[in-house]
FIMAR-195185 format. One record per residue: x, y, z of N, C-alpha, C, CB in turn; residue number from 1. Coordinates in Angstrom, 1 decimal, decimal comma. Atoms other than C-alpha are relative to their C-alpha. Glycine has a CB too. Layout:
REM FIMAR-195185
<site <X; Y; Z>; <X; Y; Z>; <X; Y; Z>; <X; Y; Z>; NUM>,
...
This chain:
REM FIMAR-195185
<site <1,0; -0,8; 0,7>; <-16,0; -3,9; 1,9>; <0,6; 1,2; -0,7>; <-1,2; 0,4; 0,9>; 1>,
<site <-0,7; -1,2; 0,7>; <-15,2; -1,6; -0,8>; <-0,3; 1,7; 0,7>; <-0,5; -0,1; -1,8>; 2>,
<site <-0,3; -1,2; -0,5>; <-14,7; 2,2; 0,5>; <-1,3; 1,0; -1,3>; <1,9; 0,2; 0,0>; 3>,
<site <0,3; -1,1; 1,3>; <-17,1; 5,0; -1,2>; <1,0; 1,0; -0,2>; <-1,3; 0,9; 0,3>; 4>,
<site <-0,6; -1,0; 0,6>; <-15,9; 7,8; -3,2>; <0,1; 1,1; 1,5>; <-1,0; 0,7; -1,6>; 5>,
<site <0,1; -1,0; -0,8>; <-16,6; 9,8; -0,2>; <1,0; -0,3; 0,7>; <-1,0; 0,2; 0,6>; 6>,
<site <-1,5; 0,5; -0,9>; <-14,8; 7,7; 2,3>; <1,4; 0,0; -0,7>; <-0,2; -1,6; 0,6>; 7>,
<site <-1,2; 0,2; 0,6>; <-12,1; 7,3; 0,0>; <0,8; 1,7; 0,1>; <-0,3; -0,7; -1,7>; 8>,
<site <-0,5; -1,1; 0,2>; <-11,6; 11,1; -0,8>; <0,0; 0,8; 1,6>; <-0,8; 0,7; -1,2>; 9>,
<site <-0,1; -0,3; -1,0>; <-12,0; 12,0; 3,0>; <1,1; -0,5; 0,7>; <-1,1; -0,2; 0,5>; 10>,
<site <-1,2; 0,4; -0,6>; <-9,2; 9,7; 3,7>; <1,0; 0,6; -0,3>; <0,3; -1,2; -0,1>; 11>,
<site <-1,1; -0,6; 0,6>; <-6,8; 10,9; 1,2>; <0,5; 1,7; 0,3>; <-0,3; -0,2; -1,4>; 12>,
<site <-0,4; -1,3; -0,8>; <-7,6; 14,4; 2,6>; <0,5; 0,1; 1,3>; <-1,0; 0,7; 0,1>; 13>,
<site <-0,3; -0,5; -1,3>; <-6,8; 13,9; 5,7>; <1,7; -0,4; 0,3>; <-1,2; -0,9; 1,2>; 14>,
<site <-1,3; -0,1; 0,0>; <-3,4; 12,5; 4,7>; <0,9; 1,4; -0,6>; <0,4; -1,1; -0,8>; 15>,
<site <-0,5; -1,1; 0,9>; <-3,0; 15,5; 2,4>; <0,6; 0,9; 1,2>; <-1,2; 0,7; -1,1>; 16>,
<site <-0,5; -1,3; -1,2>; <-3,0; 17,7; 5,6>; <0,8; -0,8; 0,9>; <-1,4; 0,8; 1,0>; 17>,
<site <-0,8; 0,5; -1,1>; <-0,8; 15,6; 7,9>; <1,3; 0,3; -1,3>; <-0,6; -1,9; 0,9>; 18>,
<site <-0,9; -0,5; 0,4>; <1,8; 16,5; 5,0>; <0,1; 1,3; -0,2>; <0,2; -0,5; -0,7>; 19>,
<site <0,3; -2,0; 0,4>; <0,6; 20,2; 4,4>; <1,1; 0,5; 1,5>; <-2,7; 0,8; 0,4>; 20>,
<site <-0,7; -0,7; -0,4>; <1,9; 20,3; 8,0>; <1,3; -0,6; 0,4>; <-0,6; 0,7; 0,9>; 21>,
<site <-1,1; 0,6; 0,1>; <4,7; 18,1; 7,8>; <1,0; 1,4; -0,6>; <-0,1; -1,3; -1,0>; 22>,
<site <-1,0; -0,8; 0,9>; <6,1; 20,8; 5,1>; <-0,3; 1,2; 1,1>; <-0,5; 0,3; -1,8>; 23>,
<site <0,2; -1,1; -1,2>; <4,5; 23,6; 7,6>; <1,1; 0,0; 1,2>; <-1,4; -0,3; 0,7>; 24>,
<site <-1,1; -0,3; -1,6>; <7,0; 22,8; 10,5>; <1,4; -0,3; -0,8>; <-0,3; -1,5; 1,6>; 25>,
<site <-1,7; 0,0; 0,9>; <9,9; 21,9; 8,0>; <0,5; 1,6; -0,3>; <-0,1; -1,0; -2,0>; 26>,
<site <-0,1; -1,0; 0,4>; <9,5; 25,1; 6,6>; <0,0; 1,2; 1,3>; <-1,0; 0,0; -1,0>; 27>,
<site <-0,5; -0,8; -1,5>; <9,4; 27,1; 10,4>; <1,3; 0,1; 0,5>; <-0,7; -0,6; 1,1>; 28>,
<site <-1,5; 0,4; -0,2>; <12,5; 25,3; 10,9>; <0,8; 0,5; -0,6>; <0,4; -1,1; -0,2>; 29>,
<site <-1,6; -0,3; 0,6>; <14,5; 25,6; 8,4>; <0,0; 1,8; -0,4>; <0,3; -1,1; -1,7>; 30>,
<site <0,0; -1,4; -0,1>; <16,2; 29,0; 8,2>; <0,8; 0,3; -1,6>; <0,9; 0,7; 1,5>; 31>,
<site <-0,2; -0,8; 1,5>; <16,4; 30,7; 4,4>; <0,5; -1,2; -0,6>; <1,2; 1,5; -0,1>; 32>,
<site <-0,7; 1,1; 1,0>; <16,8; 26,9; 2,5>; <-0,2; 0,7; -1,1>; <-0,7; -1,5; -0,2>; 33>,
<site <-0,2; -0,5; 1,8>; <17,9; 27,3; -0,9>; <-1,0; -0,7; -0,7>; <1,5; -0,5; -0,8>; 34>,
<site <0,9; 0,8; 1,3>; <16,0; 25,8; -3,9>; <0,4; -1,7; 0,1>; <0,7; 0,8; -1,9>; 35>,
<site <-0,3; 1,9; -0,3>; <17,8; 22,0; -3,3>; <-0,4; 0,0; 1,1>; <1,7; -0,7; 0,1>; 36>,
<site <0,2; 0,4; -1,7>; <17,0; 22,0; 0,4>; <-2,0; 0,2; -1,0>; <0,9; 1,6; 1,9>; 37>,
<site <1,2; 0,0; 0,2>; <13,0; 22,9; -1,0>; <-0,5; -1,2; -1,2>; <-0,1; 1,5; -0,4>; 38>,
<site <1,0; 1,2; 1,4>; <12,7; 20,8; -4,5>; <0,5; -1,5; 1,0>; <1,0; 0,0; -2,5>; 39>,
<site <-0,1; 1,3; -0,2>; <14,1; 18,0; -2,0>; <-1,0; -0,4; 1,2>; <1,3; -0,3; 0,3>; 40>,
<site <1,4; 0,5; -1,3>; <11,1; 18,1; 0,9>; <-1,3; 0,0; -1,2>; <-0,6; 1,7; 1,8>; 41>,
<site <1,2; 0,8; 1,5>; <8,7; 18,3; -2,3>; <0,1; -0,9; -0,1>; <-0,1; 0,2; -1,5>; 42>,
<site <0,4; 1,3; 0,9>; <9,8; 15,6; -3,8>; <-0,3; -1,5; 0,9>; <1,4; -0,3; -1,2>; 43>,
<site <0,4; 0,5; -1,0>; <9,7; 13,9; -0,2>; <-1,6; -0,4; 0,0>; <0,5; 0,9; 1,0>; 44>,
<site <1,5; -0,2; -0,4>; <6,4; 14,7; 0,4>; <-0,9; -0,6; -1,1>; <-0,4; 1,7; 0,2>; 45>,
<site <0,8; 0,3; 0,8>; <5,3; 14,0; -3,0>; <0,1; -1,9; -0,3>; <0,4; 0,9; -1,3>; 46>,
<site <-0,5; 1,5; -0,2>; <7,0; 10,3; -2,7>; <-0,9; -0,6; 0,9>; <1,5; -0,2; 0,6>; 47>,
<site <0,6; 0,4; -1,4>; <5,2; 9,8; 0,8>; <-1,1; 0,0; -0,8>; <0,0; 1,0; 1,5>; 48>,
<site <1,2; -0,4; 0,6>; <1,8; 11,0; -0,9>; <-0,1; -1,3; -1,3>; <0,1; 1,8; -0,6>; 49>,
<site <0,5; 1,0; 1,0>; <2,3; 8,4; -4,0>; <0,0; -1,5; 0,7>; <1,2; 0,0; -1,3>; 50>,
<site <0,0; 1,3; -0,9>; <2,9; 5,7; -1,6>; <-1,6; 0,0; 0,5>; <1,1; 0,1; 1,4>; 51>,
<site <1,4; -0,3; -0,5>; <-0,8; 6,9; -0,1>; <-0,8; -0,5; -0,8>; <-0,4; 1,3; 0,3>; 52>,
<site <0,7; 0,8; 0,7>; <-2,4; 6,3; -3,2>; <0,1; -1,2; -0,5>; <-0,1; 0,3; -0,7>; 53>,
<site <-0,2; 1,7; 0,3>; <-0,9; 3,1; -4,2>; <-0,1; -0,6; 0,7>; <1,0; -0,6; -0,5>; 54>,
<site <0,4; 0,8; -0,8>; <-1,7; 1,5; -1,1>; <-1,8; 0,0; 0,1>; <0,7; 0,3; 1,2>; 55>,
<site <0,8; -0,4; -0,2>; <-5,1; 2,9; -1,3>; <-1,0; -0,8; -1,2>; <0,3; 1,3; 0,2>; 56>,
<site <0,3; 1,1; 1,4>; <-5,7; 1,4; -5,1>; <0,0; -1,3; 0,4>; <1,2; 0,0; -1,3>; 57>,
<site <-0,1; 1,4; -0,1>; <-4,3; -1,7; -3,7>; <-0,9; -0,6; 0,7>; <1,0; -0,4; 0,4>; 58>,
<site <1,3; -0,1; -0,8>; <-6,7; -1,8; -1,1>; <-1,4; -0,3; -0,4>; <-0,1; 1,2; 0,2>; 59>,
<site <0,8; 0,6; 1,0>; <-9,6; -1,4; -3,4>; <-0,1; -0,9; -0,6>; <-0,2; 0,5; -0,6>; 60>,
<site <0,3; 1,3; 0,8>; <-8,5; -3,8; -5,6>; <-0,9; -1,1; 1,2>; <1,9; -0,9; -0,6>; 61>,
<site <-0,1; 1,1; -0,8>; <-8,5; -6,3; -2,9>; <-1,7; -0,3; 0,3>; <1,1; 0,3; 1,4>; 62>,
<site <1,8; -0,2; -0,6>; <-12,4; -5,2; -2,1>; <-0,5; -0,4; -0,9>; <-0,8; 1,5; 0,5>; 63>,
<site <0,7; 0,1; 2,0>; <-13,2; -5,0; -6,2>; <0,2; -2,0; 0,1>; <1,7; 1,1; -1,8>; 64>,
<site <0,0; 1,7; 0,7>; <-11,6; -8,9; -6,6>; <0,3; -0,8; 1,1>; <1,2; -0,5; -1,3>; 65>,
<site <-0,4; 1,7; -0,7>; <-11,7; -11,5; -3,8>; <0,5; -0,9; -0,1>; <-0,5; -0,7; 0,2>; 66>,
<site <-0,7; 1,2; 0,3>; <-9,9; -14,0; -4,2>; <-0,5; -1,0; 0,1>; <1,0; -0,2; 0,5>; 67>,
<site <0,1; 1,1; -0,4>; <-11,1; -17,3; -4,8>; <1,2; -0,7; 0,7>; <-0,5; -0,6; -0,9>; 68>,
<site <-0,9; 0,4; -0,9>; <-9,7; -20,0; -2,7>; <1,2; -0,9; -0,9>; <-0,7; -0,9; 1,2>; 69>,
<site <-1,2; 0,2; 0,6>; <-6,6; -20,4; -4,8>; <0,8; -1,7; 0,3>; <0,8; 1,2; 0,4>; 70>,
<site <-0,5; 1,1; -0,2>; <-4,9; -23,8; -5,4>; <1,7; -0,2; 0,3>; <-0,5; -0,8; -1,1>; 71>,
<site <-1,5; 0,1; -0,6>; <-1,1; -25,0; -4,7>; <0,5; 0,2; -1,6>; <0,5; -1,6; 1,2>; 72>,
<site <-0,7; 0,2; 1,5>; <1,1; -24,6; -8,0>; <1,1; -1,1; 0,3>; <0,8; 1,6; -0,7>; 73>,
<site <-0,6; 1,0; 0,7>; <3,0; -27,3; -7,2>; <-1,2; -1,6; 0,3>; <1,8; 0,0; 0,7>; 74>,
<site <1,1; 1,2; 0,7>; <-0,3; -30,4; -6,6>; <-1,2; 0,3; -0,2>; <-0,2; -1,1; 0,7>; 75>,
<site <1,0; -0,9; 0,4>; <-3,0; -28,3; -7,3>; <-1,5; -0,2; 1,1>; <-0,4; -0,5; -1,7>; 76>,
<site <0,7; 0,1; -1,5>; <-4,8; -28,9; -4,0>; <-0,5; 1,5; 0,7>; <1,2; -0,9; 1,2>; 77>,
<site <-0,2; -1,4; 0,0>; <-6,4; -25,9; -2,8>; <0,6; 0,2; 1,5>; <-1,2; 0,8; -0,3>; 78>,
<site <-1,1; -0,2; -1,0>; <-4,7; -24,2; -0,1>; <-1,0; 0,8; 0,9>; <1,6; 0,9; -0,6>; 79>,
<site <0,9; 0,2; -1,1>; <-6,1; -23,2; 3,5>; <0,3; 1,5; 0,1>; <0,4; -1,0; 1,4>; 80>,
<site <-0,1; -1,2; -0,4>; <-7,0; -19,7; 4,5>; <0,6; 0,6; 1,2>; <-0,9; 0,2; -0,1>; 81>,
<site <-0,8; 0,4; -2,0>; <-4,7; -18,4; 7,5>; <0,0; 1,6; 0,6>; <2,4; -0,9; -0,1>; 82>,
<site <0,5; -1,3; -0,5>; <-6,4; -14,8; 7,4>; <1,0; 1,1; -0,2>; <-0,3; -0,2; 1,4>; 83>,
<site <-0,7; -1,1; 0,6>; <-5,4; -11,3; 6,8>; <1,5; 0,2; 0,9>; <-1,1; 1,4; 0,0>; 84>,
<site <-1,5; 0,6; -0,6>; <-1,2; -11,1; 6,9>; <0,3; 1,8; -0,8>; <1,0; -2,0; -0,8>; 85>,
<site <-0,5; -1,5; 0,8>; <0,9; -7,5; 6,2>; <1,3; -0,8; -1,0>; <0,7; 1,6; 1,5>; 86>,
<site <-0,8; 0,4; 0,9>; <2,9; -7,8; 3,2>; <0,2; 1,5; -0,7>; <-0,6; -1,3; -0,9>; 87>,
<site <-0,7; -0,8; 0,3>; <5,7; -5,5; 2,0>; <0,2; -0,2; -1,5>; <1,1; -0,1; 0,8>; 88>,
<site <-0,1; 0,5; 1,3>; <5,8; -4,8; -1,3>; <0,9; 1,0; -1,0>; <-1,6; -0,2; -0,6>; 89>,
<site <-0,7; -1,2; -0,4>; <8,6; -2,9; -2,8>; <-0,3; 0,6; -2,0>; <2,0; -0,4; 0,8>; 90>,
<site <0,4; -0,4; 1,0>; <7,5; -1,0; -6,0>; <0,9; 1,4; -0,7>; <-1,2; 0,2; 0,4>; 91>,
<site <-0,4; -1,2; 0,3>; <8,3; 2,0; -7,8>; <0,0; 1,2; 0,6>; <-0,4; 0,2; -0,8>; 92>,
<site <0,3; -1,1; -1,4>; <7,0; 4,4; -5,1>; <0,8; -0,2; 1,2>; <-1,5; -0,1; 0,7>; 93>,
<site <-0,7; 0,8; -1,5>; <9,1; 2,4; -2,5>; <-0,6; -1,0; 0,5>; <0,0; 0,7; 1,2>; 94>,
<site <0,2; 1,6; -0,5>; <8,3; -0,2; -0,4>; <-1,4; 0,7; 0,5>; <1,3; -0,9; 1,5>; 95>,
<site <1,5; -0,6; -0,4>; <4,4; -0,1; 0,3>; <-0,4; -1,4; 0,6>; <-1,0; 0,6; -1,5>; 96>,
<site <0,1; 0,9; -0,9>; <2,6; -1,7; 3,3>; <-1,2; -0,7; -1,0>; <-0,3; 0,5; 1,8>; 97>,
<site <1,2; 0,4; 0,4>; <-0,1; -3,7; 1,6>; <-0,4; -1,4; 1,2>; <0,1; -0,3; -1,8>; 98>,
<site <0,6; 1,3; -0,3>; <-2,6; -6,2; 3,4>; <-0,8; -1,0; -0,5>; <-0,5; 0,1; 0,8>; 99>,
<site <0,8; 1,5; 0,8>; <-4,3; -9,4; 2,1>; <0,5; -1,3; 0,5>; <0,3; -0,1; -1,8>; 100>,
<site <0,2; 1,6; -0,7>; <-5,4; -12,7; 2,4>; <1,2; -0,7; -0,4>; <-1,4; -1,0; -0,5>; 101>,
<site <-1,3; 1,1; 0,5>; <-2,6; -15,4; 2,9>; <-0,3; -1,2; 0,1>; <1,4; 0,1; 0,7>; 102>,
<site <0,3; 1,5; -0,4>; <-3,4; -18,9; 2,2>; <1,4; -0,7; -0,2>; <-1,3; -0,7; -1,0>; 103>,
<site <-0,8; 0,9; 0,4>; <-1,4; -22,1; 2,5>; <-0,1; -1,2; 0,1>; <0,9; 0,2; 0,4>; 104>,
<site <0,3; 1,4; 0,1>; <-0,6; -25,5; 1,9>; <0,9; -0,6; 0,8>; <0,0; -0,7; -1,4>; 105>,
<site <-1,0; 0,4; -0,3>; <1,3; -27,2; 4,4>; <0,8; -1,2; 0,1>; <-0,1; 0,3; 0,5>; 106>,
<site <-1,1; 0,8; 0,4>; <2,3; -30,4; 3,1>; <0,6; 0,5; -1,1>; <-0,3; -1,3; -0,2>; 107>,
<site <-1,1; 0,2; 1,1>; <4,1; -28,9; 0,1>; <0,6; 1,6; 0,3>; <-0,6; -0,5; -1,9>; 108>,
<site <-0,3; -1,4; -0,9>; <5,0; -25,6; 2,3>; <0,1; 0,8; -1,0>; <1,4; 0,1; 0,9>; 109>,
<site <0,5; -1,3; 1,2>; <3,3; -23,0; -0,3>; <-0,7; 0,5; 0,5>; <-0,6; 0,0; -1,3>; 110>,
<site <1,3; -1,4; -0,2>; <1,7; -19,7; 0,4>; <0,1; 0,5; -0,7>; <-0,2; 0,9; 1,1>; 111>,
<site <0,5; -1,1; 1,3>; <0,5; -17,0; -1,5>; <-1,3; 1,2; 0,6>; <-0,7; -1,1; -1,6>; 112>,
<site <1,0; -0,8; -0,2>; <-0,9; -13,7; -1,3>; <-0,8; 0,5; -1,2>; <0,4; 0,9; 0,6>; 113>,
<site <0,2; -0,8; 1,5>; <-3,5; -12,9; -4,1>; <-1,1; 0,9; 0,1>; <-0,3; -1,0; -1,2>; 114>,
<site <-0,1; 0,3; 1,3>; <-4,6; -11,6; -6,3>; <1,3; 0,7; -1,0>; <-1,3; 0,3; -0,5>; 115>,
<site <-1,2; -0,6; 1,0>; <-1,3; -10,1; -7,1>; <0,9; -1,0; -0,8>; <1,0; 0,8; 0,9>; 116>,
<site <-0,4; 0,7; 1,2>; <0,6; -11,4; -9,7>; <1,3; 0,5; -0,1>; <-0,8; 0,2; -1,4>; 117>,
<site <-1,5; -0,8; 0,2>; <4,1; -10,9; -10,6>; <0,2; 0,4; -1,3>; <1,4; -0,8; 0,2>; 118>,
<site <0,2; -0,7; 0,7>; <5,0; -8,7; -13,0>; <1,5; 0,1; -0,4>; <-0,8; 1,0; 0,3>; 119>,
């Protein structure tokens, strides 16, 4: 079930602060960093944080478009549902956990998670 605006923005806040004090105890620690030791826990933090939303998008999608029960690409038979599976997905943000449905066919040993697509 898709997530409201509320739940959604209550989640993202609550990651926001589990990095607020990520940088909070980095910054206790460390004693007088320079400007490279600082622009490099930003851009940390800001990496971790883009990973949050793109799993979070992906997420929705998944709620937004169901997947019908998708057929085999190689005899066009459709393929068996074998329930929600974690799938690594390695992007521009890094590698991001996403979950979704995995079906398969097992006489022509095909699975697939959709509705992603390759790009």
């Amino acid at each position: 079930m898709k997530a409201t605006r509320a739940e959604k923005r209550a989640a993202l806040l609550a990651q926001v602060e589990v990095l607020i004090e990520a940088f909070l105890d980095w910054e206790e620690k460390a004693e007088r960093p320079n400007l490279t030791e600082i622009e490099t826990m930003g851009l940390q933090l800001r990496e971790q944080f883009g990973r949050v939303l793109a799993e979070r998008a992906l997420e929705d999608q998944e709620a937004r478009q169901p997947a019908e029960t998708p057929v085999c690409p190689s005899c066009g038979r459709k393929l068996r549902y074998k329930g929600q599976k974690e799938l690594d997905v390695e992007s521009r943000l890094g590698l991001l956990e996403v979950e979704r449905g995995y079906y398969y066919y097992s006489r022509c040993h095909s699975g697939i998670f959709p509705p992603g697509r390759a790009t």
